[in-house]
ZATOR-378901 format. One line per 5 residues: number of its first residue (from 1); their letters; for each residue x, y, z of N, C-alpha, C. Coordinates in Angstrom, 1 decimal. Atoms other than C-alpha are relative to their C-alpha. Example, Ala and Ser with C-alpha at 12.3 -4.5 7.8 and 13.67 -1.06 7.14 Angstrom:
% ZATOR-378901
1> AS> 0.9,-1.2,0.0,12.3,-4.5,7.8,0.9,1.2,0.0  -0.9,-1.1,0.0,13.7,-1.1,7.1,-0.8,1.1,0.8
This chain:
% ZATOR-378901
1> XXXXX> -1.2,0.5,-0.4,-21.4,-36.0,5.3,0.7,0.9,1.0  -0.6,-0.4,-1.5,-19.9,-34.8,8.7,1.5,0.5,-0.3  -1.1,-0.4,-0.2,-16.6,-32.8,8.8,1.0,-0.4,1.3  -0.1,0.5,-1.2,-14.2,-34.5,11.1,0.0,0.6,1.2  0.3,-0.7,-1.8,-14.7,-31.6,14.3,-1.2,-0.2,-0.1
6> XXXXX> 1.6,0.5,-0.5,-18.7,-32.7,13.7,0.2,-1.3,0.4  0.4,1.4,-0.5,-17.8,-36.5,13.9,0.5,0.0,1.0  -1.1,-0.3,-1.3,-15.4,-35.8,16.9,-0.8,0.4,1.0  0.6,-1.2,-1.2,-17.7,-33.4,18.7,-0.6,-0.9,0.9  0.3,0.1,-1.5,-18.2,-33.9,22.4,-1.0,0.9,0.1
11> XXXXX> 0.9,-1.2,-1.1,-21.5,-32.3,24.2,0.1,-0.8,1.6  0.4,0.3,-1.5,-22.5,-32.4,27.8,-0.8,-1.7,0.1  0.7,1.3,-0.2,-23.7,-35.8,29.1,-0.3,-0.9,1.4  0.3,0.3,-1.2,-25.3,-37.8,31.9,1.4,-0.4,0.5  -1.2,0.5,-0.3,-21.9,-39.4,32.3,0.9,0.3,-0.5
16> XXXXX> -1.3,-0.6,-0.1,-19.4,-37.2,31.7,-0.1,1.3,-1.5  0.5,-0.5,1.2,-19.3,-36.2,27.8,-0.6,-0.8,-1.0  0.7,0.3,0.9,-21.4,-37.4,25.3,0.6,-0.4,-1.6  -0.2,0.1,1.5,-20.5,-38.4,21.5,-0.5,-0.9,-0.8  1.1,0.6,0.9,-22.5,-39.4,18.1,1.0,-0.9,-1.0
21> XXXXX> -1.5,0.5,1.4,-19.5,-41.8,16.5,-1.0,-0.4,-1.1  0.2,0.5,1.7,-20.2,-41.7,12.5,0.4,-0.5,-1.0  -0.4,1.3,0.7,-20.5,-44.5,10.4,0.6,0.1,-0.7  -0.9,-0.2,1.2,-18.9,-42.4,7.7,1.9,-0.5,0.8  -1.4,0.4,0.3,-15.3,-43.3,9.0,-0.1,-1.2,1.0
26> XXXXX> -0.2,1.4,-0.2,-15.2,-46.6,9.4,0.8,-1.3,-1.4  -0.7,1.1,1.3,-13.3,-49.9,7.7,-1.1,-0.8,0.0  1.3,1.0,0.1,-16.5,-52.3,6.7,-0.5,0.8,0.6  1.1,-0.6,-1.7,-18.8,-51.9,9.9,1.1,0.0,1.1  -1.2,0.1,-1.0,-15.8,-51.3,11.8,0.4,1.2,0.0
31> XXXXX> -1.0,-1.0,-0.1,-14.9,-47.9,13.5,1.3,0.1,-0.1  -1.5,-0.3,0.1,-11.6,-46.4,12.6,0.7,0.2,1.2  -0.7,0.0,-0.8,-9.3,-46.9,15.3,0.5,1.2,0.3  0.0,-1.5,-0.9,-7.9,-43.3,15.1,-0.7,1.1,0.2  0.7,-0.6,-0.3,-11.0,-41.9,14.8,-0.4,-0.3,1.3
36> XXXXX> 0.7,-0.2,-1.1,-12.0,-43.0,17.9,0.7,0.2,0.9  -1.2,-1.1,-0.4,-8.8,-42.0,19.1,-0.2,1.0,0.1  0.4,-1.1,0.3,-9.7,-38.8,17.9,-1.3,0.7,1.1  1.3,-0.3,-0.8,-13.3,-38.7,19.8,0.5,0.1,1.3  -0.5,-0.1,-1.4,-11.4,-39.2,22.9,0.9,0.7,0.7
41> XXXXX> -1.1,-1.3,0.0,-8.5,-36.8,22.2,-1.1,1.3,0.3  0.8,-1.6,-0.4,-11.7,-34.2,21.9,-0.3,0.1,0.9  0.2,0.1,-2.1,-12.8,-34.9,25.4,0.5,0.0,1.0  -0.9,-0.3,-0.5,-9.9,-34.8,26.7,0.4,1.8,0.4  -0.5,-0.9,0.5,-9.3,-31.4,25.1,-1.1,1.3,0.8
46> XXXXX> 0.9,-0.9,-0.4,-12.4,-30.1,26.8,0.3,0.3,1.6  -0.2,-0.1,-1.2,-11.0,-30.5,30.2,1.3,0.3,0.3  -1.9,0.0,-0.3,-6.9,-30.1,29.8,0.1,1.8,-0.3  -0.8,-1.7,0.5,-5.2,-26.7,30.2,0.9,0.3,-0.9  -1.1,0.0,1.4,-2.8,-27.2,27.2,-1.0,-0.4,-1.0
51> XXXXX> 1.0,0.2,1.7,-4.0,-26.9,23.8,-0.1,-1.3,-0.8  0.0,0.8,0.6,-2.4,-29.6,22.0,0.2,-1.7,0.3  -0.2,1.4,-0.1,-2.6,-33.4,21.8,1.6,-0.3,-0.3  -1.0,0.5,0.5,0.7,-34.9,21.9,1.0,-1.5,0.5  0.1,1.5,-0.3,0.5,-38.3,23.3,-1.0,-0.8,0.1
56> XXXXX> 1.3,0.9,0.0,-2.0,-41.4,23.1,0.7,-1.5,0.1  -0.2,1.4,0.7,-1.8,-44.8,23.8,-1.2,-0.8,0.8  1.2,0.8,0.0,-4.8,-46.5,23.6,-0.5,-1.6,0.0  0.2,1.5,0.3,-6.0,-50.2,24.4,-1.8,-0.2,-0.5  1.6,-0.1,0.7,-9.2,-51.2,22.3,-0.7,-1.4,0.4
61> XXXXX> 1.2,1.0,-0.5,-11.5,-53.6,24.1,-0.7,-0.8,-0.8  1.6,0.9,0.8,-14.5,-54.1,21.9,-0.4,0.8,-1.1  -0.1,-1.1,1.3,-15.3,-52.5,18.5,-1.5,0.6,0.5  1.6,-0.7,0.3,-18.5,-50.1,19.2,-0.9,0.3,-1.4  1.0,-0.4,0.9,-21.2,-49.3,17.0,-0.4,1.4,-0.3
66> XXXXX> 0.7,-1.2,0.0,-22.2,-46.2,15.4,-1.2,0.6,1.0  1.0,-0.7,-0.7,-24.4,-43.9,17.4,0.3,0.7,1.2  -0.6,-0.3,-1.0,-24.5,-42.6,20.6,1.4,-0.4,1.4  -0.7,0.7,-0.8,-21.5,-43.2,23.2,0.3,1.0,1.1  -1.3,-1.1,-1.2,-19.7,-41.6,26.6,1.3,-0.1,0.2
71> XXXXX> -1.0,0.1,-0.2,-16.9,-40.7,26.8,0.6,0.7,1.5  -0.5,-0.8,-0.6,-15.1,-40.1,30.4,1.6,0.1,0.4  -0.9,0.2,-0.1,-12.3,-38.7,31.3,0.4,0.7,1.3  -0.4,-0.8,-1.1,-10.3,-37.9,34.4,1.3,0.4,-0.2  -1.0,-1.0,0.2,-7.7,-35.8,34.8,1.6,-0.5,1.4
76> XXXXX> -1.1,0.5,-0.9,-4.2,-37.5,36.6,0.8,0.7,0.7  -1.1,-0.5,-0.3,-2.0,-34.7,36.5,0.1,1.2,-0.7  -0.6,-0.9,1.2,-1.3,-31.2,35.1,0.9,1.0,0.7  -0.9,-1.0,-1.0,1.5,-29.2,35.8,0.4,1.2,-1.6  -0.3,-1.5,1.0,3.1,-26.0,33.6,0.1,-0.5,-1.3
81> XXXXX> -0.4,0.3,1.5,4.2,-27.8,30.4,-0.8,-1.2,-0.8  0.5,1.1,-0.1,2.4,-31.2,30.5,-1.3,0.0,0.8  0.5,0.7,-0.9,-0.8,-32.7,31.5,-0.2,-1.5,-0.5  0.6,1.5,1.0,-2.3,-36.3,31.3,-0.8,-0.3,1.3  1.3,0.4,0.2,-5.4,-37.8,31.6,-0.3,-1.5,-0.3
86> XXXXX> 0.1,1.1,0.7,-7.0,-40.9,31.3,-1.8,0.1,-0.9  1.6,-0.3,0.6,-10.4,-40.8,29.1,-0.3,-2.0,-0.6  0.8,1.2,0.2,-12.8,-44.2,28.7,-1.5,0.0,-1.1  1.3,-0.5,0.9,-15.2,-44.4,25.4,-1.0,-1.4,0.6  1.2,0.6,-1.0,-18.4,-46.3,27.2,-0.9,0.0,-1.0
91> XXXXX> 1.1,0.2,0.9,-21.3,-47.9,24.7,-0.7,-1.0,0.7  0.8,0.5,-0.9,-24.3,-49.1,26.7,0.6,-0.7,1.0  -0.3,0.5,-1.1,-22.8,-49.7,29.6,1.1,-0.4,0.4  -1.1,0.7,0.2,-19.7,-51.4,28.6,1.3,0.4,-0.6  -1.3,-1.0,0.2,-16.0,-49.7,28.0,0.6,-1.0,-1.6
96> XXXXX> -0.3,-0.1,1.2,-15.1,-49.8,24.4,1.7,-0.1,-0.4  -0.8,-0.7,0.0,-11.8,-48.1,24.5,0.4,0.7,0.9  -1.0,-0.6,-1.5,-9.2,-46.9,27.4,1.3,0.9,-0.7  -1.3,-0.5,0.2,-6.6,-44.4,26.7,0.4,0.8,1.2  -0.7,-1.1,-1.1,-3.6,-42.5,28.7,-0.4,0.9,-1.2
101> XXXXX> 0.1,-1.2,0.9,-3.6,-39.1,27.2,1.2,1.1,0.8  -0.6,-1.4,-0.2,-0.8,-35.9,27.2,0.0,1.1,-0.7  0.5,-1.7,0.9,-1.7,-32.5,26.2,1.6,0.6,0.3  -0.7,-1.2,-0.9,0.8,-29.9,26.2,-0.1,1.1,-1.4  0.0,-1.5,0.9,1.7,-27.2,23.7,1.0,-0.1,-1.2
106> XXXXX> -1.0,0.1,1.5,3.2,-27.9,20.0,0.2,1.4,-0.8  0.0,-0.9,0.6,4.9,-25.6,17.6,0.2,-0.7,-1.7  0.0,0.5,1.2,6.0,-25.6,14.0,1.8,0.1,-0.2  -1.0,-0.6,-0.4,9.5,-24.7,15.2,0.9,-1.7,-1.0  -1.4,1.0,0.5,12.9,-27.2,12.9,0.4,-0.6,1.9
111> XXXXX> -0.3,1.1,-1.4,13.8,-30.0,15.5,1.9,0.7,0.4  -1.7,-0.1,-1.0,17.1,-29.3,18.0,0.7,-1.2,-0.8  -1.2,0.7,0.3,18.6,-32.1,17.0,-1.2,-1.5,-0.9  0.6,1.3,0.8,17.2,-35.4,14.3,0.8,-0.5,-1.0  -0.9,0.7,0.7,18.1,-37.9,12.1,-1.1,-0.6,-1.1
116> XXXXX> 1.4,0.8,1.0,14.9,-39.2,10.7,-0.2,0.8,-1.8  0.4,-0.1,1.8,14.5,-38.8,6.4,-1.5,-0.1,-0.6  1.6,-0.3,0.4,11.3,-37.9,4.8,0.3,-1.3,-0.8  0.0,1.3,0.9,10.2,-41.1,2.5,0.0,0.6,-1.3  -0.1,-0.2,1.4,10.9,-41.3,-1.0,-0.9,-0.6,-0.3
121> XXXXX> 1.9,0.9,0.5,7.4,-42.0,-2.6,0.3,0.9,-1.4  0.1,-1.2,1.7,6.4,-40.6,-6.2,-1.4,0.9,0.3  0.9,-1.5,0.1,4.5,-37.5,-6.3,-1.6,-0.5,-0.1  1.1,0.3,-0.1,0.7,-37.5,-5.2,-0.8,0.1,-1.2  0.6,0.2,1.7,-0.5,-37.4,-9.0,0.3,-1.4,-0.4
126> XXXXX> -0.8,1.4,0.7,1.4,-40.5,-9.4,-0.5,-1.0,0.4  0.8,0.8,-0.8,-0.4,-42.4,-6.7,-1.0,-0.8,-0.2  1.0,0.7,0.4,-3.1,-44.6,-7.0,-1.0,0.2,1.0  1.0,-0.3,-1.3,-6.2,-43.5,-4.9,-0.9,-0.9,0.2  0.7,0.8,-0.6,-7.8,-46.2,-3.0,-2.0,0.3,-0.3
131> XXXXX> 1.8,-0.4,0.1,-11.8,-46.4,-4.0,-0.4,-0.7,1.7  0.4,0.8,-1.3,-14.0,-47.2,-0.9,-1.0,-1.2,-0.3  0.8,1.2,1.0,-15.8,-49.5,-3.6,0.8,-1.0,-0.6  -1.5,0.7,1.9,-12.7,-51.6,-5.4,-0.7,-1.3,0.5  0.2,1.3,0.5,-13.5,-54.5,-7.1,0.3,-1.1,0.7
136> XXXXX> -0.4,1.0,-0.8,-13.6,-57.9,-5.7,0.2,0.1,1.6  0.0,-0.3,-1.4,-13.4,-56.2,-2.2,-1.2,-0.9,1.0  0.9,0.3,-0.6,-15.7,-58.0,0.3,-0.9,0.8,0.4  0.4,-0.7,-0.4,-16.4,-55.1,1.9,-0.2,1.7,-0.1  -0.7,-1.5,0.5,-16.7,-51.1,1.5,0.3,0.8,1.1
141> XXXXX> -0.7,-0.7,-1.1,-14.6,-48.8,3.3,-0.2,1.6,0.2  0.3,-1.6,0.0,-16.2,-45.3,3.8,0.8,0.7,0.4  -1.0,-0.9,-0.2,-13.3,-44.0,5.6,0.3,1.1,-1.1  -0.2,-0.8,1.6,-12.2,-43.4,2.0,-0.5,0.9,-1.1  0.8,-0.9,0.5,-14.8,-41.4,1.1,0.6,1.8,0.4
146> XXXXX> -0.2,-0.9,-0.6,-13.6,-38.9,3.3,1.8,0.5,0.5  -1.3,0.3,-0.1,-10.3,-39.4,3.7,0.8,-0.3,-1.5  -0.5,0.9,2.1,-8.3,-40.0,-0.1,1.3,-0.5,0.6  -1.2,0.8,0.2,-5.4,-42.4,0.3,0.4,-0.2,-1.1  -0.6,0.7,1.3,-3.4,-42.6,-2.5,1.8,-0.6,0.3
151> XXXXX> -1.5,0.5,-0.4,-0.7,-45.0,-2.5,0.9,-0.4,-0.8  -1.0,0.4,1.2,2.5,-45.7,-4.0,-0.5,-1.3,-0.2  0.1,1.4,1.2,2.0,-48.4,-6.8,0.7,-1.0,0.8  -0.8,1.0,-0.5,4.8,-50.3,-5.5,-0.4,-0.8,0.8  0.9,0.4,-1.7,2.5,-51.1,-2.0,-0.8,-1.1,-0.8
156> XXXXX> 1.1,0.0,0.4,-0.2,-51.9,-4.6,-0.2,-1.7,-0.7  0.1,1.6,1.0,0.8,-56.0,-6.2,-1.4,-0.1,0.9  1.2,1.6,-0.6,-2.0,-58.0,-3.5,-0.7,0.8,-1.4  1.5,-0.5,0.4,-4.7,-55.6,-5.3,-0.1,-1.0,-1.3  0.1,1.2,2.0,-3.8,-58.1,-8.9,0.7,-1.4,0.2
161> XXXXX> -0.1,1.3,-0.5,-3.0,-61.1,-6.8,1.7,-0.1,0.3  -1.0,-0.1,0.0,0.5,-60.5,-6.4,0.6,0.6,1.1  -0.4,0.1,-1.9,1.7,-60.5,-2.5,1.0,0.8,-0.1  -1.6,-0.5,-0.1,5.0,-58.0,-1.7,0.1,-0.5,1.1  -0.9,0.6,-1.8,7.3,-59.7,1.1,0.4,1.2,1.1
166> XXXXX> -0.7,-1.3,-0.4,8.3,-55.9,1.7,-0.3,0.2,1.5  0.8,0.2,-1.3,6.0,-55.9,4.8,-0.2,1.9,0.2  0.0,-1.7,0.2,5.4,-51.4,3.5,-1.1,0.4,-0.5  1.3,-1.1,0.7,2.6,-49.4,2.9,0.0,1.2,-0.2  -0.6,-1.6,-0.1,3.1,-45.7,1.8,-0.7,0.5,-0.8
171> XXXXX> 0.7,-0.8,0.8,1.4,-43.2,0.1,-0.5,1.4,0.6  -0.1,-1.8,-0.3,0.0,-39.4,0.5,-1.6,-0.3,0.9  1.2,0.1,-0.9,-3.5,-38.7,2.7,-0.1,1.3,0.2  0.3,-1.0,-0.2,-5.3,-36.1,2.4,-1.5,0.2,0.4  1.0,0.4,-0.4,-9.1,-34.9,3.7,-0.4,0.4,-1.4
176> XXXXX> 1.0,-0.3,1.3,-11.8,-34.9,0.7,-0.6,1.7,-0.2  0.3,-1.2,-0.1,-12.8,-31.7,2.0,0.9,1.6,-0.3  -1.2,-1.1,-0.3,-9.9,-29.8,2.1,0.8,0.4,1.1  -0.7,-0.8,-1.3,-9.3,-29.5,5.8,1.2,0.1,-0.2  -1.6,0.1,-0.5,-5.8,-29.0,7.0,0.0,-0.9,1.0
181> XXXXX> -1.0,1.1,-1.4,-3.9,-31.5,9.5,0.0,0.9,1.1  -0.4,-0.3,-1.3,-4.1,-30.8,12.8,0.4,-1.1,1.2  -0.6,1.5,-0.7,-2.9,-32.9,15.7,-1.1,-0.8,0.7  1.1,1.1,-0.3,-6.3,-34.5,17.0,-0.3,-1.1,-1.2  -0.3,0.7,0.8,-6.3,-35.4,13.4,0.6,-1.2,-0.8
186> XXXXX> -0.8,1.1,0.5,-3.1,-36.9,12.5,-0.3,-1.1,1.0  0.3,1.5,-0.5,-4.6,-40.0,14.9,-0.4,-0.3,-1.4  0.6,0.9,1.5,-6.3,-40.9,11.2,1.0,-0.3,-0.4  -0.8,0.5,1.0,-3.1,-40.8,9.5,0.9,-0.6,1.1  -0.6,1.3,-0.6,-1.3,-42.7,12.2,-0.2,-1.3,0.2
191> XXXXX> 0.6,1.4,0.6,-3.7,-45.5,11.6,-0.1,-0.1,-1.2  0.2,0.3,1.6,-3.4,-45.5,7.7,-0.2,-1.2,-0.1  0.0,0.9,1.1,-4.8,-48.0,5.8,0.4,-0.5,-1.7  0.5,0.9,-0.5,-4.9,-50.7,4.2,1.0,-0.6,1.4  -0.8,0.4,-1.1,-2.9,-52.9,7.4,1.0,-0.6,-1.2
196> XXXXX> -0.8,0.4,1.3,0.1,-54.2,6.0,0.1,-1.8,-0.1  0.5,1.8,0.1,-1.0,-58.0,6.5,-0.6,0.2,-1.5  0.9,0.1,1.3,-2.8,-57.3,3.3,0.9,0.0,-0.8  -1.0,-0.1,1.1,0.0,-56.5,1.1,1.0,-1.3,0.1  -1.1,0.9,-0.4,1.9,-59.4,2.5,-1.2,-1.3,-0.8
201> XXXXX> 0.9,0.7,-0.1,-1.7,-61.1,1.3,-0.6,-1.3,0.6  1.4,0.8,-0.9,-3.7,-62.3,4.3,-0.8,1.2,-0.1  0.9,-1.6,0.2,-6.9,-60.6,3.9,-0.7,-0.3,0.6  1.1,0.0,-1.1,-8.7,-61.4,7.2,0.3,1.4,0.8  -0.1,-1.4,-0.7,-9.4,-58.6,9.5,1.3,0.1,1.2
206> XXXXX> -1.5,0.1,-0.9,-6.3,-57.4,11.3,-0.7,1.1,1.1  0.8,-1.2,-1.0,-8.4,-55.6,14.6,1.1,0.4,0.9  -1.1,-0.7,-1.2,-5.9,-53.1,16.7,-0.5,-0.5,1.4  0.4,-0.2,-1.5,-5.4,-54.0,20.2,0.3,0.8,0.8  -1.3,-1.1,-0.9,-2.8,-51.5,21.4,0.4,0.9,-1.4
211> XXXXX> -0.1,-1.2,1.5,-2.5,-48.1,19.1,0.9,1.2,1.1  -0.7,-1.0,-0.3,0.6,-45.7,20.6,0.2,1.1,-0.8  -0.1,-0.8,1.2,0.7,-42.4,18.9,0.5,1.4,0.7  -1.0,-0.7,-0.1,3.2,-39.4,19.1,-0.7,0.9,-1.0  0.2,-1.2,0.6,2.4,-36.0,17.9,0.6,1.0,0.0
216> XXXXX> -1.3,-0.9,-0.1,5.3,-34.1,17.0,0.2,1.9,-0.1  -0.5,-1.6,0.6,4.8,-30.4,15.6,-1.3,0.6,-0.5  1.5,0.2,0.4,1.5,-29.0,14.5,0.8,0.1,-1.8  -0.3,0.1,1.6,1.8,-29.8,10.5,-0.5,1.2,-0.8  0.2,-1.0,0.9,1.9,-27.4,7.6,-1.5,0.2,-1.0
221> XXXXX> 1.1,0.4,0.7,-0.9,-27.0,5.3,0.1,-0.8,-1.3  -0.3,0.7,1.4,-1.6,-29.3,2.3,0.2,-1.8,0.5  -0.2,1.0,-0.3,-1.3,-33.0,2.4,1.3,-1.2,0.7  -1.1,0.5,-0.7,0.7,-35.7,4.4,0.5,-1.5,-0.9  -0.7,1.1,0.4,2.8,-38.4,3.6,0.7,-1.1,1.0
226> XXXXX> -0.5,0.9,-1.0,3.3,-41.8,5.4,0.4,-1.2,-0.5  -0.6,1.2,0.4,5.2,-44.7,5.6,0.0,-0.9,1.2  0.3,1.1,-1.3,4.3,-48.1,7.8,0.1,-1.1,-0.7  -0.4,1.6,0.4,6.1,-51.3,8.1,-0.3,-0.7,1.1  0.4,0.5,-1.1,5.6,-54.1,10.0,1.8,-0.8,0.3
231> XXXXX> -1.5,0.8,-0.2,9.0,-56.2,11.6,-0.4,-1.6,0.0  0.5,1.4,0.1,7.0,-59.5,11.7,-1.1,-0.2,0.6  1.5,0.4,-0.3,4.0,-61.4,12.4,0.2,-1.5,0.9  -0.4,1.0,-0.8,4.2,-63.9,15.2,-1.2,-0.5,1.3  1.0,0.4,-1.4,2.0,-65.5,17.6,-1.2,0.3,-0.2
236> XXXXX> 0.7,-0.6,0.3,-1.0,-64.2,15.7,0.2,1.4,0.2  -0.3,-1.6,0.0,0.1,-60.9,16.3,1.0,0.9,-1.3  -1.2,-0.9,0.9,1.7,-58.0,14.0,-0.3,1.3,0.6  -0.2,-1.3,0.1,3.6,-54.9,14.6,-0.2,0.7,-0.8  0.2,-0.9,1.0,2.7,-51.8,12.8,0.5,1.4,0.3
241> XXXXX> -0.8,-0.9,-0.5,5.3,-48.5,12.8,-0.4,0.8,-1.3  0.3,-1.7,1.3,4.1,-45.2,11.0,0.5,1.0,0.2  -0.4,-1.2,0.2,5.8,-42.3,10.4,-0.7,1.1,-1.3  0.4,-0.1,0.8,4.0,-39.6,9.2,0.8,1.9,-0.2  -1.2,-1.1,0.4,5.7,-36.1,7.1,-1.1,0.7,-0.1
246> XXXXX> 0.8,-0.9,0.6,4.1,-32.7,6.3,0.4,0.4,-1.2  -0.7,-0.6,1.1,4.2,-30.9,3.2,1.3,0.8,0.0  -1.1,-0.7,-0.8,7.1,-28.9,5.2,1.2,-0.7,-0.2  -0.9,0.3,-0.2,9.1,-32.1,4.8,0.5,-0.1,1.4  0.0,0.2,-1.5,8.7,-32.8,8.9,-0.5,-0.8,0.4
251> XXXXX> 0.4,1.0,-0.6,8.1,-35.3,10.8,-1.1,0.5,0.8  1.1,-0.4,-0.7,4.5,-34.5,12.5,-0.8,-1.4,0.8  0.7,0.9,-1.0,3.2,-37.8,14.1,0.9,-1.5,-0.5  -0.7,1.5,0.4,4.7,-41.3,14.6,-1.2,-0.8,1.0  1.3,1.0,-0.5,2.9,-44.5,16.0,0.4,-1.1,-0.1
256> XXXXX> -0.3,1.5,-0.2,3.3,-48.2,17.0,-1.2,-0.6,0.5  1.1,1.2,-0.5,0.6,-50.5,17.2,0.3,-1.6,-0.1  -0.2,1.0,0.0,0.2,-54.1,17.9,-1.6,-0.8,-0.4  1.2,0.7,0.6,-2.9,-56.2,15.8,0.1,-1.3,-0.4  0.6,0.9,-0.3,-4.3,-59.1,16.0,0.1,-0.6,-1.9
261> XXX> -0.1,0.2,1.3,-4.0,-61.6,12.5,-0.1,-1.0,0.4  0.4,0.6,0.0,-5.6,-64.0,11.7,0.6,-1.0,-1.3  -0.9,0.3,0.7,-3.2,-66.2,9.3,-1.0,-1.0,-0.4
């Protein structure tokens, strides 16, 4: 099992950089949207003069397949504090995945000025940890293997047939390994699962089309805590808004997507 800077890793390649996306983080047979966020953040990272990742907004074409892919990226703009970038994940021939991208330089530094409240959840012992095996599931979710979501109960009625209207999914996220959060990273926890169509119970696949994501601070050590609602589901479409905390009690990445539902 691959540590996420092995599934991530970029080498040299005929077309630009190279990457081996692994099956382990995926939903079903379906890469994780911020992992492949992630793979594209790395490639980025190999060409930008700023350290840290701290913008993405990604439009997702076509789901790729494990295995080999390229990823390239060109470089728009860099000046002293900021750059950006655009990077393209490529699987035989055909573009996968398009993001903008801005690097610049995060700290761990209390915000100038905010208003945002950490979520009231119950204590990650209290949680209920997502198997990537649960009963009656159609499908299994290896993400979970590697990734532990545990979520507040309250999120938790569809799992016993019992829908919430709440339109909330919340719980802690941490790696199986141990790592620490960093900000190529929190792209995993700004796509937390499950989507919140599920808890609302529709349980067809809800595939991202558009995934914005904000990288605020580099995060503390120890596990994060997130909270994603949706405002409605319309036209076949649902919004999805995550806010995600460090053990610090900080706001370290936020995120707006728009996905596809199939009602």
């Amino acid at each position: 099992m691959k540590t996420f800077s092995q599934a991530t890793a970029v080498v040299a390649g005929d077309r630009g950089l190279r990457a081996d996306l692994d099956p382990q983080w995926a939903v079903g047979d379906k890469l994780h949207g911020g992992y492949l966020m992630a793979v594209l953040g790395r490639a980025v990272a190999v060409e930008a003069s700023h350290p840290h990742l701290v913008a993405m907004s990604t439009t997702f074409l076509r789901p790729p397949a494990p295995g080999p892919a390229d990823v390239e990226v060109e470089v728009l703009r860099e000046g002293r504090s900021a750059g950006q970038y655009r990077a393209r994940l490529v699987q035989d021939g055909r573009p996968c995945a398009e993001a903008l991208v801005t690097q610049g330089v995060l700290d761990s530094a209390a915000p100038w000025w905010g208003r945002a409240k950490p979520p009231v959840i119950p204590a990650e012992d209290e949680c209920f940890r997502l198997p990537a095996d649960a009963p009656g599931s159609p499908f299994r979710v290896p993400l979970l293997d590697v990734v532990e979501h545990r979520h507040d109960p309250a999120c938790l009625g569809f799992a016993a047939g019992k829908p919430s209207p709440d339109g909330r999914v919340a719980g802690w996220l941490r790696f199986a390994d141990g790592a620490d959060w960093d900000p190529l990273s929190l792209l995993i926890a700004a796509d937390a699962a499950p989507p919140v169509s599920l808890t609302l119970g529709i349980t067809s696949w809800a595939p991202t089309l558009s995934l914005t994501a904000y990288v605020r601070r580099l995060p503390a050590p120890g596990p994060v805590r997130f909270v994603m609602t949706s405002s409605e589901i319309t036209s076949g479409r649902m919004d999805e808004i995550v806010e995600v905390w460090d053990s610090a009690d900080t706001l370290v990445a936020q995120a707006t997507q728009l996905a596809a539902v199939r009602v």
